[in-house]
C-alpha positions as CSV (number, residue, x, y, z in Angstrom):
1,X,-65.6,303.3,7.9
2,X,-67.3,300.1,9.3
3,X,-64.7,297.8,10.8
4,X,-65.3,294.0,10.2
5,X,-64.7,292.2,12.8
6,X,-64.8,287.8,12.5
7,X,-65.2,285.8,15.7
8,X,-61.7,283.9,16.2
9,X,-62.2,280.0,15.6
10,X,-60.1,277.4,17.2
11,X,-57.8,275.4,15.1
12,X,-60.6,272.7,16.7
13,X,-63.8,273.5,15.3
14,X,-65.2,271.7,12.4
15,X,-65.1,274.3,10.0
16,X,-61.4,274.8,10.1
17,X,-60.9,271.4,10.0
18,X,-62.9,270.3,6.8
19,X,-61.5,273.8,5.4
20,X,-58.0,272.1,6.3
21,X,-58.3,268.7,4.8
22,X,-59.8,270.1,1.3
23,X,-56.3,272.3,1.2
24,X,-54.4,269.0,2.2
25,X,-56.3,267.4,0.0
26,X,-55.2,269.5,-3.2
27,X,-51.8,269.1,-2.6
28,X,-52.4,265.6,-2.6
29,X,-51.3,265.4,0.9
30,X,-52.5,262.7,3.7
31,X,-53.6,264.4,6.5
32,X,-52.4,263.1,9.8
33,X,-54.6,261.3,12.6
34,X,-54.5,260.5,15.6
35,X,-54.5,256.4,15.0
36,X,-51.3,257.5,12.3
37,X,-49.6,259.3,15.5
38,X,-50.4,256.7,17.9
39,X,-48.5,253.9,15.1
40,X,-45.5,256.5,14.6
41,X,-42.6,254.2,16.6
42,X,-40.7,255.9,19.5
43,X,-37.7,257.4,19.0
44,X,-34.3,255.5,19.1
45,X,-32.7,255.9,22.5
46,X,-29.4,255.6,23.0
47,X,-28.9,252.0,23.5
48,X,-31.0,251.5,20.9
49,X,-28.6,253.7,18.7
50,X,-25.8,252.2,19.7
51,X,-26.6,248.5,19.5
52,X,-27.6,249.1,15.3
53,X,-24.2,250.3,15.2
54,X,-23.1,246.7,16.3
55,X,-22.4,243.9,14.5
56,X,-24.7,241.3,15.3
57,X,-22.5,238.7,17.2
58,X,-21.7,241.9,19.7
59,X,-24.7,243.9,20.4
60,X,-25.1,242.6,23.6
61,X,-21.5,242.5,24.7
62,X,-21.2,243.4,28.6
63,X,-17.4,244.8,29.5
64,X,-16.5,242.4,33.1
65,X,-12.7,243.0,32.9
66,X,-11.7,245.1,36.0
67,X,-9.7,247.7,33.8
68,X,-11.9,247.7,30.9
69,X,-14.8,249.1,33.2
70,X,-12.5,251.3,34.6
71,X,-11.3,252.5,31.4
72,X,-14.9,253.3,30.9
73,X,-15.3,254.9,34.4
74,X,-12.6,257.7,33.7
75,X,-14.0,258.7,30.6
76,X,-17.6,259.2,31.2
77,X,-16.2,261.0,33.9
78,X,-14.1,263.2,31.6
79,X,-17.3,263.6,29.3
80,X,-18.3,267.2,29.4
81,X,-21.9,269.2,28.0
82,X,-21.1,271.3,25.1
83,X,-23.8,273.9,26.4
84,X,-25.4,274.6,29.6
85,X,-28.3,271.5,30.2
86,X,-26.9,269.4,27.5
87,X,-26.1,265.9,27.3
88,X,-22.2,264.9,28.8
89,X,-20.3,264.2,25.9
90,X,-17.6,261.9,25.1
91,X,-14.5,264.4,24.0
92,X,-10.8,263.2,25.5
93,X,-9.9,260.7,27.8
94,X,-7.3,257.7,28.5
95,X,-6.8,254.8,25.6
96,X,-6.5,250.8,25.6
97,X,-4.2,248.0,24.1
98,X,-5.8,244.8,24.8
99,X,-3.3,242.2,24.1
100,X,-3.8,238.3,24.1
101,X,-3.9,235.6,22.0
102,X,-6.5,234.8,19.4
103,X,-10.2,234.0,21.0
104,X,-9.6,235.6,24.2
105,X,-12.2,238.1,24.5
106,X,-10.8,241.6,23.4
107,X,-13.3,242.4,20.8
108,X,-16.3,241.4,22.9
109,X,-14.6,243.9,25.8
110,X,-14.1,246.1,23.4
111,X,-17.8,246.6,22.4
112,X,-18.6,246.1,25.9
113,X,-16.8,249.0,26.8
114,X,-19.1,250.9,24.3
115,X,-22.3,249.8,26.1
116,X,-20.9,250.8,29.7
117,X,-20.3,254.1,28.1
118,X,-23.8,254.5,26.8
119,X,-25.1,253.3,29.7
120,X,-23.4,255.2,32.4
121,X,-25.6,258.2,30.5
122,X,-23.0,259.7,28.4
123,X,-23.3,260.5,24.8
124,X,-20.1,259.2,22.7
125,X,-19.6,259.3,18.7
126,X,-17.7,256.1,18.0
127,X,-16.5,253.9,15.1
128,X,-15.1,250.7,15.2
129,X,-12.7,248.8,12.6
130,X,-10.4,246.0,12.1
131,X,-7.1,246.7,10.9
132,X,-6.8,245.5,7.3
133,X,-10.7,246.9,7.1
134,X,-8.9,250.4,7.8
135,X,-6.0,250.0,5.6
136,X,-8.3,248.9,2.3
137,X,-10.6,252.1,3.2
138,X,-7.6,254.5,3.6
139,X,-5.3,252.7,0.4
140,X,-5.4,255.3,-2.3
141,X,-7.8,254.2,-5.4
142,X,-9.8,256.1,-7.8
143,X,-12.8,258.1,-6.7
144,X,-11.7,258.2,-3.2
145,X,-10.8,260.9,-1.3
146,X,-8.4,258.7,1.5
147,X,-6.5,261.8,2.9
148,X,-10.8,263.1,4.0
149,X,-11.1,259.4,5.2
150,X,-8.1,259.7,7.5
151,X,-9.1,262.5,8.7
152,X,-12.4,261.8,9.6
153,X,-11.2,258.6,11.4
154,X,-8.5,260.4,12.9
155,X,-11.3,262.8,15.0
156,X,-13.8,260.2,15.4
157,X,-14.3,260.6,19.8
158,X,-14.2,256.9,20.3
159,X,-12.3,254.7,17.8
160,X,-12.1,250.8,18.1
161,X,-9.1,249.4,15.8
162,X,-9.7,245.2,16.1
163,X,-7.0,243.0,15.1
164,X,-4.0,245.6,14.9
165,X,-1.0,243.7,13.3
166,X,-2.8,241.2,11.7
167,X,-2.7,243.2,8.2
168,X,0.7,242.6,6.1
169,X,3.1,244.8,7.1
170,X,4.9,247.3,4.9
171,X,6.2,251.1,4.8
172,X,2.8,252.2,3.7
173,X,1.0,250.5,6.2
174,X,3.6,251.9,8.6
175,X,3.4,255.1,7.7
176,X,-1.1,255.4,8.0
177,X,-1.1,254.1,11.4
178,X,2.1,256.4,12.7
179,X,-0.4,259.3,11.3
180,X,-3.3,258.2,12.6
181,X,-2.4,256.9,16.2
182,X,0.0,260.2,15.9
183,X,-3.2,262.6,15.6
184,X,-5.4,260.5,18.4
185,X,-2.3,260.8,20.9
186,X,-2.2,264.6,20.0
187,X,-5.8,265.4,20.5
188,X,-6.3,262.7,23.1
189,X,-9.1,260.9,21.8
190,X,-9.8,258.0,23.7
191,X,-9.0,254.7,21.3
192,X,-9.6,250.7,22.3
193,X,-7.2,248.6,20.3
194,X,-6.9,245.0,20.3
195,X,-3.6,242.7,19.0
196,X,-2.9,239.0,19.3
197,X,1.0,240.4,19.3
198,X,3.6,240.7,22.2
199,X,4.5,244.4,22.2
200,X,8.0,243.5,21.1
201,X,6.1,242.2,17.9
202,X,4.3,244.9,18.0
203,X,7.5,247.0,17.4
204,X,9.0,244.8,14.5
205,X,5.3,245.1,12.6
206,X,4.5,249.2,13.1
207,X,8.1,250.3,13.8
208,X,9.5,252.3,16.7
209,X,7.3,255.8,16.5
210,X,4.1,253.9,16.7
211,X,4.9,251.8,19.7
212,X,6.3,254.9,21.4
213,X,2.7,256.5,21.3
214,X,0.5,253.4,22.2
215,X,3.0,252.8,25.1
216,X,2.5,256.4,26.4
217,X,-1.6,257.0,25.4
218,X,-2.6,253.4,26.5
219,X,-2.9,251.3,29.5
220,X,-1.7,247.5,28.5
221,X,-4.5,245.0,29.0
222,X,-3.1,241.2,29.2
223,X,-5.5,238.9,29.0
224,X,-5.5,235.4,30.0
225,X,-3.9,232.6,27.1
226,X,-7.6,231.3,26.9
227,X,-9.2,230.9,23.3
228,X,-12.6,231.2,24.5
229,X,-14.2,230.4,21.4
230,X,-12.7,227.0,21.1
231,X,-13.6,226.7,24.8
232,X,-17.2,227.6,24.5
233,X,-17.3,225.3,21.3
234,X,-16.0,222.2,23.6
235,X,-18.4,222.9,26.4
């Protein structure tokens, strides 16, 4: 029995080629060239990423407060690879309570603090919120699953929580943030949250088991009695 024997062609040569496009063509599919690949745009990187995740007004937010950047020091540091030549990965660290009155800067630190992360090469799965935004996705409705949503914030690596106190206060209210502060403090997921209240009013809005784990899982942040955006607006 003769054995048949076809010299090998190279995914290269014409034949192959023309053989490839017809079959491509059949299916109705475009065939890919070189001038298509060159167009393709590069991949997001990090930065990138993170600044779509921004609202507009803070996607270039630079952190300059001395204990916001080293808030952001000790937990790239804590960052760890979930496999061997991976990418350092935001997973625990040490929490914030920015207090100050209204203008002052803590949201634009706040964001800051995000970029100093990205930027110090350390990958981080974050999620920022106001307050009453929080409380109107977590509020039980129809069609919504808000026990999932509370959960999902709950494990989010980095959470931001803007403006906490400025929501109306009420058991219910109460009783959401004790769970979810409760769970971050547990599983010591690093959380930046800003108020325009004295902790003592802090106390009278969320109630004595709240305060208790902010005061232990945060570092206090005063900043100065400054509205910057009126100041800016005056300059």
């Amino acid at each position: 029995m003769r054995t048949r024997t076809r010299d090998p062609q190279t995914l290269g040569s014409e034949g192959t080629l023309d053989r490839m496009a017809r079959i491509l063509a059949a299916r109705n599919i475009a065939p890919v060239t070189a001038a298509a690949l060159a167009d393709e745009p590069e991949p997001f990187s990090p930065l990138d990423a993170m600044s779509a995740g921004m609202p507009p007004r803070y996607k270039v937010a630079v952190a300059d407060h001395p204990q916001v950047l080293a808030w952001a020091r000790d937990v790239a540091q804590q960052a760890v690879a979930p496999s061997l030549g991976a990418r350092r990965q935001v997973t625990t660290g040490p929490s914030l309570l920015m207090a100050g009155v209204v203008g002052a800067g803590k949201t634009h630190q706040a964001y800051g603090a995000v970029r100093q992360l990205v930027e110090s090469g350390v990958g981080v799965r974050w999620r920022a919120t106001t307050a009453a935004d929080l409380y109107a996705d977590l509020r039980p409705r129809p069609g919504v699953d808000s026990e999932r949503e509370l959960a999902a914030v709950s494990r989010c690596p980095l959470l931001i929580i803007d403006d906490l106190g400025a929501a109306k206060a009420s058991e219910w209210v109460e009783e959401v943030t004790y769970r979810l502060i409760n769970r971050r403090y547990n599983h010591m997921l690093p959380t930046l949250v800003t108020t325009n209240l004295a902790i003592k009013d802090l106390r009278a809005y969320l109630g004595d088991r709240v305060t208790s784990r902010l005061a232990q899982m945060t570092t206090r942040v005063e900043f100065e009695p400054v509205d910057r955006r009126r100041h800016r607006t005056a300059a």
